[in-house]
NUVOTI-489953 format. One record per residue (C-alpha): chain; x, y, z. Coordinates in Angstrom, 1 decimal, decimal comma, always signed. Layout:
BEGIN
<pt><ch>A</ch><u>X</u><v>Y</v><w>Z</w></pt>
...
// end
This chain:
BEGIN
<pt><ch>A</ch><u>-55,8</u><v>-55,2</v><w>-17,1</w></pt>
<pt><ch>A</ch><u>-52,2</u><v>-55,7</v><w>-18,8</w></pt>
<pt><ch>A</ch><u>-53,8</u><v>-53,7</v><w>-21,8</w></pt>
<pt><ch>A</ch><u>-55,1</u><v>-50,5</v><w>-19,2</w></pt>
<pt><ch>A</ch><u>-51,4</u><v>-51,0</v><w>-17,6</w></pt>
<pt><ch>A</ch><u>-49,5</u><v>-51,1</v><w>-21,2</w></pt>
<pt><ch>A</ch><u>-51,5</u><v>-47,7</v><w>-22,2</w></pt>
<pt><ch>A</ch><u>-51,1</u><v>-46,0</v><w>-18,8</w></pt>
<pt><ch>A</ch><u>-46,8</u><v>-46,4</v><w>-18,9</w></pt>
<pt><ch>A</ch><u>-46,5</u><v>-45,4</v><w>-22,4</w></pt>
<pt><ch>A</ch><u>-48,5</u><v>-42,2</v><w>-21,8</w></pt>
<pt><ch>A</ch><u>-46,3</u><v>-41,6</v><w>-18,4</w></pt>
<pt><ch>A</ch><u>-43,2</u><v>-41,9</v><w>-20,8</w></pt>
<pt><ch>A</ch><u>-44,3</u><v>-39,9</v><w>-23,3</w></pt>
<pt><ch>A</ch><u>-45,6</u><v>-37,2</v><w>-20,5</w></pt>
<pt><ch>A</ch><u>-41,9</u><v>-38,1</v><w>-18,5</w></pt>
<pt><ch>A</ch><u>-40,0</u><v>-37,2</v><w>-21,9</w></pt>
<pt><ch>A</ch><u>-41,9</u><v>-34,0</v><w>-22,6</w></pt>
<pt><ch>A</ch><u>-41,2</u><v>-32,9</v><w>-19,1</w></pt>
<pt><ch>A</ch><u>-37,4</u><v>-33,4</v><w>-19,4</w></pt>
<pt><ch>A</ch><u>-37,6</u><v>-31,2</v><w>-22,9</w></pt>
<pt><ch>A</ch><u>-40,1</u><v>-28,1</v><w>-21,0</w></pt>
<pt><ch>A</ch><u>-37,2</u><v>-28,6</v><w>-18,4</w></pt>
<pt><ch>A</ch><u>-34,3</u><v>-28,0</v><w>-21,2</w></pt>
<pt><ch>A</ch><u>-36,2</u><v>-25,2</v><w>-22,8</w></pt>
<pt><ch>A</ch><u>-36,6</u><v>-23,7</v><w>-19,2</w></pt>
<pt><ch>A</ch><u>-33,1</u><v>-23,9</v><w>-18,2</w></pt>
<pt><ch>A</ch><u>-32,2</u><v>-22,3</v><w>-21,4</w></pt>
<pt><ch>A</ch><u>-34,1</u><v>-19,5</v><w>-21,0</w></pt>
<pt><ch>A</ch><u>-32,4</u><v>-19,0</v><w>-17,7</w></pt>
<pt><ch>A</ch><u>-28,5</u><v>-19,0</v><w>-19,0</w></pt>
<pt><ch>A</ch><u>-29,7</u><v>-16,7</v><w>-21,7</w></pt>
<pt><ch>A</ch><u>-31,0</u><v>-14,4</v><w>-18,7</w></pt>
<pt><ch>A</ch><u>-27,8</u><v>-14,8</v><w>-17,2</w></pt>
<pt><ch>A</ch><u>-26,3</u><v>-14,2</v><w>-20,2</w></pt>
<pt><ch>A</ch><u>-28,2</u><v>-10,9</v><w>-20,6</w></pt>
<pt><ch>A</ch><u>-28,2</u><v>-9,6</v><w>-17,3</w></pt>
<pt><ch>A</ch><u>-24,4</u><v>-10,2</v><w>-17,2</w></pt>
<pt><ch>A</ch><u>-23,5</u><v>-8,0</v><w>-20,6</w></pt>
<pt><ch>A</ch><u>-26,4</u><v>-5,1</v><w>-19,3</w></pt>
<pt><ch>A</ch><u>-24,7</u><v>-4,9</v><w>-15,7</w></pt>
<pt><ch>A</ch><u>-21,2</u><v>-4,5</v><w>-17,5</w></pt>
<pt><ch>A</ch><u>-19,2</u><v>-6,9</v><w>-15,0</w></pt>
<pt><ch>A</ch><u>-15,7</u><v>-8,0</v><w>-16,2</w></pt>
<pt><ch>A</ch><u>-13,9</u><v>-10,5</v><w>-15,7</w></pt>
<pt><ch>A</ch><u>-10,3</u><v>-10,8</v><w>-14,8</w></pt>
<pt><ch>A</ch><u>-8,1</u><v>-9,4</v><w>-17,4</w></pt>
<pt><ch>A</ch><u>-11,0</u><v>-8,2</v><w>-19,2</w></pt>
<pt><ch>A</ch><u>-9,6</u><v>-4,6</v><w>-20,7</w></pt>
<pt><ch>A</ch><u>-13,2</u><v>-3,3</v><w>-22,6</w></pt>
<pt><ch>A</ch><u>-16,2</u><v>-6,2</v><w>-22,2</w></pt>
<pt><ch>A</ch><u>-18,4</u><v>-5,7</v><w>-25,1</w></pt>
<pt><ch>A</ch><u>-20,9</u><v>-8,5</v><w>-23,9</w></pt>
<pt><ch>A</ch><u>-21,5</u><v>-11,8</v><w>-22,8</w></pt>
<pt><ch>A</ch><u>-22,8</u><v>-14,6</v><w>-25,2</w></pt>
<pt><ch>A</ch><u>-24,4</u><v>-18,1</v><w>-25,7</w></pt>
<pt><ch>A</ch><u>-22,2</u><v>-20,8</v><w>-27,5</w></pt>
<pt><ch>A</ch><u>-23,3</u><v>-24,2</v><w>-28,8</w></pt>
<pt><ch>A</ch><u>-20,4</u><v>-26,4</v><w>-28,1</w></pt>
<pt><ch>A</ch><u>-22,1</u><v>-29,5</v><w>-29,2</w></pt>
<pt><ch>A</ch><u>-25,3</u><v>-31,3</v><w>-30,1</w></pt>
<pt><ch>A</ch><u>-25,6</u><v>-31,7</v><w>-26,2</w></pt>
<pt><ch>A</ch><u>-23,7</u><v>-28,8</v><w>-24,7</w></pt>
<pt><ch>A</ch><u>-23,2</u><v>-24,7</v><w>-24,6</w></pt>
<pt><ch>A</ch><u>-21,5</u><v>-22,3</v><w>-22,9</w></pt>
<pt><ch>A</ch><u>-21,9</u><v>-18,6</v><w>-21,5</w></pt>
<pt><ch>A</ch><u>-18,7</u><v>-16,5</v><w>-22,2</w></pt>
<pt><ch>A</ch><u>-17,5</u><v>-12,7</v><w>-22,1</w></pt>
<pt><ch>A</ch><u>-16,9</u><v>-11,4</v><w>-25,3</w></pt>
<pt><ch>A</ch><u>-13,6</u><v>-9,1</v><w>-24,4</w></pt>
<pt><ch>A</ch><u>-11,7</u><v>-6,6</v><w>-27,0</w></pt>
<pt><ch>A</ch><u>-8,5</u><v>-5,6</v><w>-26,5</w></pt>
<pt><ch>A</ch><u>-7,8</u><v>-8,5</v><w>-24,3</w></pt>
<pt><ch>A</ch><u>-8,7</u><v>-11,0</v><w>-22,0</w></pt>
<pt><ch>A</ch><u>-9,9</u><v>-13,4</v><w>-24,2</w></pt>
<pt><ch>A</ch><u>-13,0</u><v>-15,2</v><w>-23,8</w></pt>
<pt><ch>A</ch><u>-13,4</u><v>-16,7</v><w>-20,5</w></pt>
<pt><ch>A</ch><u>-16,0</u><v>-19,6</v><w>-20,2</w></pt>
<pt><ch>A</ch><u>-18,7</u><v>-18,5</v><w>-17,1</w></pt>
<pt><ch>A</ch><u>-20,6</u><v>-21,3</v><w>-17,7</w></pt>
<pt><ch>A</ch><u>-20,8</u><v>-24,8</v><w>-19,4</w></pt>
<pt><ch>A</ch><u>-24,2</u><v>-26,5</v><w>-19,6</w></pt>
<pt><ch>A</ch><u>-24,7</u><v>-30,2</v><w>-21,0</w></pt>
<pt><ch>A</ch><u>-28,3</u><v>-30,9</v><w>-21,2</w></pt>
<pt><ch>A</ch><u>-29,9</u><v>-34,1</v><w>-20,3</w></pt>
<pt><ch>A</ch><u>-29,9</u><v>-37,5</v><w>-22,3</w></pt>
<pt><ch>A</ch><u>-31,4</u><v>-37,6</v><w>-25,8</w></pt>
<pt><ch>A</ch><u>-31,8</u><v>-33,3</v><w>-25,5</w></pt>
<pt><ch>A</ch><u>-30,1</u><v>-31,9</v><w>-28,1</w></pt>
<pt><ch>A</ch><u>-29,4</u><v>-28,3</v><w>-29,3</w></pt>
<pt><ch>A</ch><u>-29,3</u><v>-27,0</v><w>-33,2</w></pt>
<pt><ch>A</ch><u>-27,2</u><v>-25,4</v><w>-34,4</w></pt>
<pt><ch>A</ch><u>-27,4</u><v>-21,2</v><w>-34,2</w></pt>
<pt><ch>A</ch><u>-28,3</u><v>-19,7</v><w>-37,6</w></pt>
<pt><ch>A</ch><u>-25,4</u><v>-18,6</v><w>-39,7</w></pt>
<pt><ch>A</ch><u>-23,1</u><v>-16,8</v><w>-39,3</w></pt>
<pt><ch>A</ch><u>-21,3</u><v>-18,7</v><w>-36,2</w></pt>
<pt><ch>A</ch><u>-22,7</u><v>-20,7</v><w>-33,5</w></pt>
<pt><ch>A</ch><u>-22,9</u><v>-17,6</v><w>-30,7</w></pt>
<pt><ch>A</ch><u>-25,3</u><v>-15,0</v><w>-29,6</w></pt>
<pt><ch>A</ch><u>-24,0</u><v>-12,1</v><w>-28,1</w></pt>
<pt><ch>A</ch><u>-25,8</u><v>-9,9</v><w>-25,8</w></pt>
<pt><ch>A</ch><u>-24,1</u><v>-6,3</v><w>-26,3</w></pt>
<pt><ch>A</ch><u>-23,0</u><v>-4,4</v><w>-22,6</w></pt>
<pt><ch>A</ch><u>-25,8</u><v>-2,1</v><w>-21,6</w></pt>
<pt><ch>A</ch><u>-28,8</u><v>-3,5</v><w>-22,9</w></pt>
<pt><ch>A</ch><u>-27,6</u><v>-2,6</v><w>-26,8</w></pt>
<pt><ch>A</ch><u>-29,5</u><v>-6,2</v><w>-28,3</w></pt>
<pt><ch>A</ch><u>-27,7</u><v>-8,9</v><w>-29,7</w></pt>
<pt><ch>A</ch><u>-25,0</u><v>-9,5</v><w>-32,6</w></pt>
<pt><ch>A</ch><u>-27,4</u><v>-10,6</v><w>-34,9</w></pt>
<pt><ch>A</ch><u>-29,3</u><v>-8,2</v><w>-37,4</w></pt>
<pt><ch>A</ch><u>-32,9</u><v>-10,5</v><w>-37,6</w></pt>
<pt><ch>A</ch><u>-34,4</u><v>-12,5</v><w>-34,4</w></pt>
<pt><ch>A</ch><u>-32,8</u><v>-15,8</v><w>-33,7</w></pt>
<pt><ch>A</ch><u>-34,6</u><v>-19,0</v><w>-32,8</w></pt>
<pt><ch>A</ch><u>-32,5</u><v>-21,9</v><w>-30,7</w></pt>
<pt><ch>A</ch><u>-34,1</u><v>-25,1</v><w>-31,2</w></pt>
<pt><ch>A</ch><u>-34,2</u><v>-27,8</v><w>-28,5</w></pt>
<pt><ch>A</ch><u>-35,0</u><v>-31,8</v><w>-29,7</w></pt>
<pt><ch>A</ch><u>-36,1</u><v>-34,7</v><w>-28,2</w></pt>
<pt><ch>A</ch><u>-34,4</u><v>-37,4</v><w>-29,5</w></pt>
<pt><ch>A</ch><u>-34,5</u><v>-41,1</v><w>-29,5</w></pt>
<pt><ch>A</ch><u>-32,2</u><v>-43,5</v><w>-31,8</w></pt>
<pt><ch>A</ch><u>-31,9</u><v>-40,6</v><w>-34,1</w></pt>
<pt><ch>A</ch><u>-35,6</u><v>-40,0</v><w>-34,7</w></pt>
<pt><ch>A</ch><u>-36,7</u><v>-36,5</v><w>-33,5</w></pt>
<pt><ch>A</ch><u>-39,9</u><v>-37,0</v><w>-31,0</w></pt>
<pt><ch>A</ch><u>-40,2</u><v>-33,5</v><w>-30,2</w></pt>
<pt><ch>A</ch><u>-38,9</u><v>-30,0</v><w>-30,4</w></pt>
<pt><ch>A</ch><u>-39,5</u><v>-26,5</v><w>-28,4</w></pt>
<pt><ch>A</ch><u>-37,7</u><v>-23,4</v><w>-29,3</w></pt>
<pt><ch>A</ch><u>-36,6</u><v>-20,0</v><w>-27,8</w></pt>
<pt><ch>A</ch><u>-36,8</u><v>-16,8</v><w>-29,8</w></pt>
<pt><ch>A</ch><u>-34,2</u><v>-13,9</v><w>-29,2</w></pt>
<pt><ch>A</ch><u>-35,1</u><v>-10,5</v><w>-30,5</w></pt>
<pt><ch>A</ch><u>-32,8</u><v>-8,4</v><w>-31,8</w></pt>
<pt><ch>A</ch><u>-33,1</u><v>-6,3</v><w>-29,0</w></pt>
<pt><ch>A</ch><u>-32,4</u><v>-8,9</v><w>-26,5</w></pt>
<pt><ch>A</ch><u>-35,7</u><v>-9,9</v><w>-25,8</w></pt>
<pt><ch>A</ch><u>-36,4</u><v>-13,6</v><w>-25,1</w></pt>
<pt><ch>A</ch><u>-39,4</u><v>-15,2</v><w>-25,6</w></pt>
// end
């Protein structure tokens, strides 16, 4: 009986932890949404003179950030911070920077080739699983 009750938590845990990580990949697909609708709708905000689009910042191994990408000033102002759940962590963005930006009226991103953000699962520095999220270069998320 202990034996059928050992195997029966460890497969909750393991089905627990992959849950958490489908949940991460999930809410990450909904800031980039965000993100996207945001820049294709074209809203500014405060002090924003010419919004050229709104993008997705790794801030840290457990964080990011949405932000407006303003010219000719206003700054970048932070819509958004997201910190993702224990032992979740991001990648970092493929060179060059750690941001995607989704250009103002459904012009794609700032990148040239597709972009893949990795999300891990990871426990005393030993990677248990991983997801991803591929961005198009025209803005489509899959």
């Amino acid at each position: 009986m202990a034996l059928l009750f050992g195997f029966s938590y460890a497969s909750y845990r393991e089905f627990q932890r992959r849950q958490v990580l489908i949940q991460a990949r999930n809410m990450l697909i909904t800031n980039l949404r965000l993100a996207q609708q945001l820049a294709f709708s074209g809203r500014k905000e405060a002090g924003c003179v010419t919004l050229d689009g709104y993008a997705i910042e790794r801030r840290s191994d457990a964080s990011y950030a949405i932000e407006d990408r303003c010219i000719g000033g206003g700054g970048n102002n932070q819509i958004k911070l997201v910190t993702l759940p224990p032992n979740i962590e991001i990648d970092s963005f493929p060179a060059p920077g750690n941001s995607v930006t989704f250009y103002v009226l459904g012009r794609g991103i700032s990148r040239t080739s597709d972009v893949t953000l990795n999300l891990r699962l990871e426990i005393n520095t030993v990677t248990i699983e991983s997801t991803s999220v591929l961005i198009t270069t025209v803005g489509e998320i899959k």
